[in-house]
C-alpha positions in Angstrom: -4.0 -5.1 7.4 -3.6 -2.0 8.4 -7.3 -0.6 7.4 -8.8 -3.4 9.1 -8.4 -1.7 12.2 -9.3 2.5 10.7 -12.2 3.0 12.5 -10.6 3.1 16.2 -8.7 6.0 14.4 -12.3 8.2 15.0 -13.7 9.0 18.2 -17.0 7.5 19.1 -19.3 9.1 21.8 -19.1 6.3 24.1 -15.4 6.3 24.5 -12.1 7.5 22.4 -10.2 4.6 20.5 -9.0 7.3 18.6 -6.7 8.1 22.0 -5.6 4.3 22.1 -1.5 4.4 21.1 -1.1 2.1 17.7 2.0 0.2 18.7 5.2 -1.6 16.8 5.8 -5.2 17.3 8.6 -3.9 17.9 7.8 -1.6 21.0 5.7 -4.4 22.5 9.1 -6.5 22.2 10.8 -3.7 24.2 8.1 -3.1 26.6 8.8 -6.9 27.8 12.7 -7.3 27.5 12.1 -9.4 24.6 9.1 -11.0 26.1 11.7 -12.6 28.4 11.0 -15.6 30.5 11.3 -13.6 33.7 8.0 -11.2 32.4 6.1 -14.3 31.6 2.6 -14.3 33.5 1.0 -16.9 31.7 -0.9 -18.2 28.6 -4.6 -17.4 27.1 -6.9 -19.0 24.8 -5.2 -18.0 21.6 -1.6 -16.3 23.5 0.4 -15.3 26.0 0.5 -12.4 28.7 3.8 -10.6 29.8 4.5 -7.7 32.2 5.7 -5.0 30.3 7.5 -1.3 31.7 6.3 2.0 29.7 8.8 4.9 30.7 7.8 8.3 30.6 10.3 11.0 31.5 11.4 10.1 34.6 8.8 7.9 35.7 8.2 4.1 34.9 4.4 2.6 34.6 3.7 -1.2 34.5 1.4 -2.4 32.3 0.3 -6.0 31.2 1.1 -7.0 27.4 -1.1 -9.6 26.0 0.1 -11.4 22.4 -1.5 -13.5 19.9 0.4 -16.5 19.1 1.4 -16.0 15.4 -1.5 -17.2 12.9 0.9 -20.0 11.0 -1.3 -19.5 8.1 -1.7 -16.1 6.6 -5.4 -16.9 5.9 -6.1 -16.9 9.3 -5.2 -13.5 10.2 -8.3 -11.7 9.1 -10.2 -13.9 12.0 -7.2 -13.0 14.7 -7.7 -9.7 13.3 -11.3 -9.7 13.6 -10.9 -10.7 17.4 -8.7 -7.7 18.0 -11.3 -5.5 16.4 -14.2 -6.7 18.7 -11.9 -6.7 21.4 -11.3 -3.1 21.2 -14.8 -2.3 20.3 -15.7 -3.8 24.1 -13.3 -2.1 25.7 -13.6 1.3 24.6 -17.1 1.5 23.3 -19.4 -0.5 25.2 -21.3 -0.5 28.4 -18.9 -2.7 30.4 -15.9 -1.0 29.3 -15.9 1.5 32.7 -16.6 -1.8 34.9 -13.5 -2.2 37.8 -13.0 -5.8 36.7 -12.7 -5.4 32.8 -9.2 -4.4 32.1 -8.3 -1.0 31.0 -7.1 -1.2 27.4 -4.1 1.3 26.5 -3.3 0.4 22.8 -2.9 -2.6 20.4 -0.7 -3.8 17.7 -1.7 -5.1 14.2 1.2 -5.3 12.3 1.8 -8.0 9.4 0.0 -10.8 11.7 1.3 -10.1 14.7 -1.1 -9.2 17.1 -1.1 -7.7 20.7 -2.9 -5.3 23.1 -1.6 -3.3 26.3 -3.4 -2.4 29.2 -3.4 -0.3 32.1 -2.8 -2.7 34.8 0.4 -3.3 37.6 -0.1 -6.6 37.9 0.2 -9.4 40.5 -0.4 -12.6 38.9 -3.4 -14.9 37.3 -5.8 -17.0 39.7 -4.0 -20.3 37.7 -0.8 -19.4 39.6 -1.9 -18.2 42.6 -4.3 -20.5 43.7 -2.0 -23.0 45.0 -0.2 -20.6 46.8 -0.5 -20.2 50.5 0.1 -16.0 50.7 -3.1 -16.4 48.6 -5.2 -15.9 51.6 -9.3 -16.8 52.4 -10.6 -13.3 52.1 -8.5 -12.6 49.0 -10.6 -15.5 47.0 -14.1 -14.3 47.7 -13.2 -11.2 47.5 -11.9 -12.6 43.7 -15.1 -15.0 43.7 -17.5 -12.4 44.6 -16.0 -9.5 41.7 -15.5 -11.9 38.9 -19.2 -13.5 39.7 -20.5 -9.7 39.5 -18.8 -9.1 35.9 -19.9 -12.6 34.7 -23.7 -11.3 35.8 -22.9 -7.8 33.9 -21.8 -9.6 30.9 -24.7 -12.2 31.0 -27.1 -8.8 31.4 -25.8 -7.8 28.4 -26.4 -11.1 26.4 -23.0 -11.8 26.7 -21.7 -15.5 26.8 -17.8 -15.9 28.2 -17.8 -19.7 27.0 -13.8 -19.5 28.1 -13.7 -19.2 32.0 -10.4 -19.6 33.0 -8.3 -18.7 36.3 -5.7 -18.3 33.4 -7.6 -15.6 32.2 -8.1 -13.5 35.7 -5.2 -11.4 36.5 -5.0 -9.6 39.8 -4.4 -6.5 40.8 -2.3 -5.2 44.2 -6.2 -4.9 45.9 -6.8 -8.6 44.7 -9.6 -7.6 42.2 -9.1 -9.8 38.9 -9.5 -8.4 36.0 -10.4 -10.4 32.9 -8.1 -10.6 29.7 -9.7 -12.7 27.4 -12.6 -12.6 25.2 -11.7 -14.7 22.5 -14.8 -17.4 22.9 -17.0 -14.2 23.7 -20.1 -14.3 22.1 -23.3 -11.9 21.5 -22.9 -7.9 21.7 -20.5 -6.7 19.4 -18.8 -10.3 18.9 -21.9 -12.0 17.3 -23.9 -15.3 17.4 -22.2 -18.5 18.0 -20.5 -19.9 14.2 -22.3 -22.3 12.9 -19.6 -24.6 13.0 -18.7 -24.0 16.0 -15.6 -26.6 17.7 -14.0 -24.8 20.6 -15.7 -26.6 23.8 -14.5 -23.9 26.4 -11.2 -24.7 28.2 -10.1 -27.9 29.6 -11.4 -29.0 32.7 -14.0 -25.8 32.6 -15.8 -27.3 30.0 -19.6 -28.3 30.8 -19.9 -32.0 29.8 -23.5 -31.4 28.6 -22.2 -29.7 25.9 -20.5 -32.9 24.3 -24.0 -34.2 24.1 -26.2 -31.1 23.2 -23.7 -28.4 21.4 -25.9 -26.0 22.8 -24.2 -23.0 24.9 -25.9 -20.8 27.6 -26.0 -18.5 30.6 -25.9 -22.3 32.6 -22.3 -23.3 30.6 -20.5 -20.0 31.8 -22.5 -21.0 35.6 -20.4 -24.3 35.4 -17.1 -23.1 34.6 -17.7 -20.5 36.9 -18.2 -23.4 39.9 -15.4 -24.9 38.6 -13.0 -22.1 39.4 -15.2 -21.3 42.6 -14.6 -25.5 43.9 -10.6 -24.4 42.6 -10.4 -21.1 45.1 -11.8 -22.8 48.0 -10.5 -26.6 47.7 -6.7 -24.7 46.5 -7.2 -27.0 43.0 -6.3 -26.2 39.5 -9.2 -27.6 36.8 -7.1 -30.0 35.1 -4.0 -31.7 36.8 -1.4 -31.9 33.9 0.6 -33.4 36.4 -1.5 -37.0 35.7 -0.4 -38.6 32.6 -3.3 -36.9 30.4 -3.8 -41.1 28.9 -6.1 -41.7 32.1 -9.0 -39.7 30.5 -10.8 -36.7 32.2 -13.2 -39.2 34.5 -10.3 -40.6 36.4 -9.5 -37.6 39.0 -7.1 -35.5 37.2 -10.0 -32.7 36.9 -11.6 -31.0 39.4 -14.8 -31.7 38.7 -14.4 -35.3 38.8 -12.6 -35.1 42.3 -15.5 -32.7 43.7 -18.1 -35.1 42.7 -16.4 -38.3 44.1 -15.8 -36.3 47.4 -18.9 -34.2 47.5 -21.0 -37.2 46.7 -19.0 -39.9 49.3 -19.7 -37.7 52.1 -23.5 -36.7 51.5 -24.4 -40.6 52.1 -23.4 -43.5 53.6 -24.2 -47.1 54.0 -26.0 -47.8 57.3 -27.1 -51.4 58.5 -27.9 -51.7 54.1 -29.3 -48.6 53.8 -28.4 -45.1 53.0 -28.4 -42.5 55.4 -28.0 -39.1 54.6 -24.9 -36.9 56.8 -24.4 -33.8 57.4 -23.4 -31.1 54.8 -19.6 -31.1 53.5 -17.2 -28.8 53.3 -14.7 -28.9 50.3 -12.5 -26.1 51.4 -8.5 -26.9 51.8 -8.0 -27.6 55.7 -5.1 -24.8 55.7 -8.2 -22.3 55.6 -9.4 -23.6 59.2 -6.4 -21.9 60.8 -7.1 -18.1 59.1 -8.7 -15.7 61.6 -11.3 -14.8 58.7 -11.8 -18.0 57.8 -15.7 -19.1 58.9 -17.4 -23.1 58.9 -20.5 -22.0 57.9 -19.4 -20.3 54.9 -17.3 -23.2 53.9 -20.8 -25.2 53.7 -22.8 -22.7 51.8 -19.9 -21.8 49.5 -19.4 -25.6 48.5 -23.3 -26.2 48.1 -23.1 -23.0 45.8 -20.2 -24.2 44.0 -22.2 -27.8 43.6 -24.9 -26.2 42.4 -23.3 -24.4 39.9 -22.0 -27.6 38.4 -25.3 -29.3 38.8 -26.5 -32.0 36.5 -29.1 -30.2 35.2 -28.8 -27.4 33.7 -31.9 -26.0 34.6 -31.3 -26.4 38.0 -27.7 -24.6 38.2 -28.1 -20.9 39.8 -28.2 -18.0 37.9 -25.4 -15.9 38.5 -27.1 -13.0 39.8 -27.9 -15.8 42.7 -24.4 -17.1 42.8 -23.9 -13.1 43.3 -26.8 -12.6 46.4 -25.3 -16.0 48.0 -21.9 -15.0 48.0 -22.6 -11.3 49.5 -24.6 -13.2 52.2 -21.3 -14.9 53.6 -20.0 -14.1 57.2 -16.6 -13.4 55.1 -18.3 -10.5 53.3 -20.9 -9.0 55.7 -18.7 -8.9 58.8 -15.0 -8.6 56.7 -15.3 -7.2 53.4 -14.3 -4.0 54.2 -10.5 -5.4 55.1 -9.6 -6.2 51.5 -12.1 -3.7 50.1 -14.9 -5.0 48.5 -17.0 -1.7 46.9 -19.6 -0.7 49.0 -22.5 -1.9 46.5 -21.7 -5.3 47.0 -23.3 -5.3 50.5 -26.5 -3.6 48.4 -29.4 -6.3 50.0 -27.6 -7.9 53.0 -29.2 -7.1 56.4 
């Protein structure tokens, strides 16, 4: 196992893996007290994220430890292994590894299948656990909408499919930019075409339901999971209640989908003397968001159309997300507030 990973030992012209620190199992057990309950963040695709401490003389960095659940099966680990590989290859030697919302890798471990990278990050928690929260203010999520809807655009630019959107898989920073930490359904670039047999449908509740009927994954799948966590920032919902007793099936209001679609839907017609009559535009946004000072009506309409798009029927019809990207810089939020929680500069590139 360990020549699998040799060539990160050479540095390449369009970044140094060769500076990345080869860590212990051992050390990433110490970095996290024993990846201890209390350093817990959350779980990924395939593992599990912990804060970790690195001391250095008399100072102490944070960092974010990310492990792969142990391959059970000791044929498995040249494909967990693989994963690590292309991992490191994106962050340290391709265009998007200098982009603010990619995190910043430090080192990795591949020792005897055990598998586990470090990165550079003092971290405040995943969208999946703050979004319920209340401290998790309005301008916080678009400025978290707005970033991750930039990187998904970078990453489609770069025929890049994400396939595992996830507000398990954003982690925040002290600014409240999220940074993404898993690539494991990544495809194209350095992580190759789409197996041929191919069984891993996205993440529950993210998942396009198109995809049960056609197999086929695009730019418009990573759009709908990317509405998904947009309808979940705004309308303060996970995508999948676990809560419900998982028996009830995912059509009966335990995702968010299915609840945006019976409210959206409700709203946007009514019966009148027999007949339909079309109302006014709705608003799917949590009512606590009405009281903040940067909170605005309008945007609450044209973010929940945009959302509704993005989830759309058709797939042909969803937005691309460099539109999802020029809408959301047109909100009131952004133009007139951005520069409170610092959103870069560029992001106001085309608004008048």
């Amino acid at each position: 196992m360990a020549k699998i990973l040799s060539s990160f030992t050479a540095s390449s012209g369009m970044g140094s893996p060769g500076d990345l620190v080869e860590y212990t199992y051992e050390t990433l057990d110490s970095l996290t007290g024993g990846f201890s309950a209390e350093n817990y963040i959350g779980s990924t695709q395939y593992g599990e994220v912990f804060r970790g401490k690195i001391h250095e003389g008399m100072e102490t960095r944070e960092v974010v430890v990310k492990r792969w659940v142990k391959p059970s099966n000791v044929k498995t680990w040249p494909r967990f292994a693989a994963r690590l590989e292309a991992e490191i290859k994106l962050l340290t030697a391709s265009v998007l590894r200098r982009h603010p919302n990619m995190v910043k890798l430090n080192g990795y471990c591949c020792e005897n299948g055990r598998f586990g990278v470090v990165y550079d990050l003092k971290p405040v928690d995943t969208v999946h656990n703050l979004v319920l929260q209340d401290d998790f203010k309005w301008l916080a999520r678009i400025k978290v909408a707005l970033e991750f809807a930039v990187l998904v655009e970078c990453l489609h630019g770069e025929e890049l499919l994400l396939r595992n959107t996830n507000a398990a898989h954003l982690i925040v920073d002290e600014a409240f930019s999220p940074r993404l930490l898993d690539f494991s359904l990544l495809v194209g670039g350095v992580f190759g075409g789409i197996p041929s047999r191919e069984c891993k449908w996205g993440c529950v509740g993210y998942a396009d339901p198109r995809l049960l009927e056609s197999g086929n994954w695009s730019d418009k799948t990573d759009v709908f999971a990317y509405g998904i966590l947009l309808l979940g920032l705004i309308a303060k919902r996970r995508a999948y209640d676990t809560s419900l007793d998982s028996r009830r099936g995912m059509n009966d209001g335990n995702t968010t989908y299915y609840w945006a679609l019976k409210e959206y839907n409700a709203h946007s017609q009514s019966k009148v003397w027999g007949k339909f009559k079309k109302r006014k535009p709705k608003s799917l946004v949590h009512k606590s968001f009405e009281m903040d000072p940067y909170f605005d009506a309008g945007d609450g309409i044209t973010i929940t159309k945009l959302a509704m798009d993005c989830v759309g029927d058709d797939p042909k019809q969803r937005p691309t997300m460099k539109q999802v990207v020029c809408c959301l810089r047109e909100l009131n939020a952004v133009r007139f507030y951005g520069h409170i929680i610092g959103i870069p500069g560029e992001m106001f590139e085309g608004t008048g």
